[in-house]
C-alpha positions as CSV (number, residue, x, y, z in Angstrom):
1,X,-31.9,48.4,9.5
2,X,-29.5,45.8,9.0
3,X,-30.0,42.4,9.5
4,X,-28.5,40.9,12.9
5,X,-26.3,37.4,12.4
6,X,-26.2,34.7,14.6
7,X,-23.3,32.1,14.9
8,X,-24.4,28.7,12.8
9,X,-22.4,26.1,15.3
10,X,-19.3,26.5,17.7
11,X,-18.9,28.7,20.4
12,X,-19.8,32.4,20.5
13,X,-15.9,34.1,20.2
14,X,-14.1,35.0,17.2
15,X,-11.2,33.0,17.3
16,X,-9.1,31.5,14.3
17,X,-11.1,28.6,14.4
18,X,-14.2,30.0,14.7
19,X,-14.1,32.3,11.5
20,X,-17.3,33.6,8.8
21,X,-18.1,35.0,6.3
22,X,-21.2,37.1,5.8
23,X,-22.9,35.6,2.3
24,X,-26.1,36.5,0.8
25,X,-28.7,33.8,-0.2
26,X,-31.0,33.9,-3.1
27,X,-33.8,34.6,-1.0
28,X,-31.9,37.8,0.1
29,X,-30.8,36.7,3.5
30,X,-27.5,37.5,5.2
31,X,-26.3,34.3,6.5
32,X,-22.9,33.3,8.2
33,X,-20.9,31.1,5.7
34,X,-17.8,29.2,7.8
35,X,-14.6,29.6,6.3
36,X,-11.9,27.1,6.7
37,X,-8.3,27.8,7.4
38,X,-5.9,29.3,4.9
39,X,-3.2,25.9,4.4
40,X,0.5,27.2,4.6
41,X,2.0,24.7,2.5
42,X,4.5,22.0,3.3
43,X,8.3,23.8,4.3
44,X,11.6,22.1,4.1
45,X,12.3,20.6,8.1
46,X,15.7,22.3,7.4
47,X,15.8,25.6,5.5
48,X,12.3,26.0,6.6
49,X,11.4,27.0,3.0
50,X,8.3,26.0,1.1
51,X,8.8,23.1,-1.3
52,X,7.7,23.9,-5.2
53,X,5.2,21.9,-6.7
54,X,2.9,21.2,-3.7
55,X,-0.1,22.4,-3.4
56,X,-0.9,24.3,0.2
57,X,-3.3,21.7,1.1
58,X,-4.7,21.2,4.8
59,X,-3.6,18.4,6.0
60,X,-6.8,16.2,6.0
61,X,-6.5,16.6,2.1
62,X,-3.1,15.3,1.6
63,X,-4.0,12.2,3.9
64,X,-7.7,11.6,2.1
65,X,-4.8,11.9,-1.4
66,X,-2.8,9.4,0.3
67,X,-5.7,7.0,1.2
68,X,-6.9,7.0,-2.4
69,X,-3.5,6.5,-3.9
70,X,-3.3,3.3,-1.7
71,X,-6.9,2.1,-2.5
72,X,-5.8,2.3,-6.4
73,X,-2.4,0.9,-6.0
74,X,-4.3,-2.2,-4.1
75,X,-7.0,-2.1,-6.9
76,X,-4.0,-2.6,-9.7
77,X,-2.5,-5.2,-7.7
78,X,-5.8,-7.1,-8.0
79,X,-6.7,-6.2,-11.7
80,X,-2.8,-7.4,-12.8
81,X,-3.5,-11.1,-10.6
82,X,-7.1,-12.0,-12.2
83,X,-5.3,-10.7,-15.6
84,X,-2.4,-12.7,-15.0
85,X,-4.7,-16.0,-13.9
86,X,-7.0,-15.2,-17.4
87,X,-4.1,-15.4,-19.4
88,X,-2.6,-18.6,-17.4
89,X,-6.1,-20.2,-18.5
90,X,-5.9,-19.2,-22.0
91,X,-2.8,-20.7,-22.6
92,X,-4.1,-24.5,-21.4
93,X,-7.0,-23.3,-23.4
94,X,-4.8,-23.6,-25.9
95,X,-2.6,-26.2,-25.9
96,X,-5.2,-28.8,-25.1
């Protein structure tokens, strides 16, 4: 006999939000494995076409990309100042 599945989390129906997969484990149980939403891709507002070169992320991903790219951007900003103040100090370093 096959072995019955029960839902992990969320609610009992199977909706588009709500979807799984059936995945074996290496203990040779059936488990449900939630799958997340196929991402579309980002379209043009006008043609409604989808843009080259960009990945078809969800959005969550392409704002966690944008957070990063501002964290290292802000980290640069920092490592060019305390480079810029090391080299100020090497010059009177220097000339004294």
């Amino acid at each position: 006999m096959v072995q019955r599945l029960t839902y992990r989390k969320r609610h009992s129906y199977a909706t588009k939000s709500n979807q799984n997969r059936v995945v074996k484990t290496p203990g040779g149980k059936l488990v449900y494995q939630t799958t997340k939403k196929r991402a579309s891709g980002p379209k043009c507002p006008v043609t409604g076409k989808r843009i080259q070169g960009i990945p078809h992320l969800r959005p969550a991903e392409y704002k966690r990309e944008r957070i990063i790219r501002a964290f290292l951007v802000e980290e640069q900003k920092i490592v060019k100042k305390v480079l810029k103040i090391q080299k100020a100090k090497e010059k009177l370093a220097s000339k004294s």
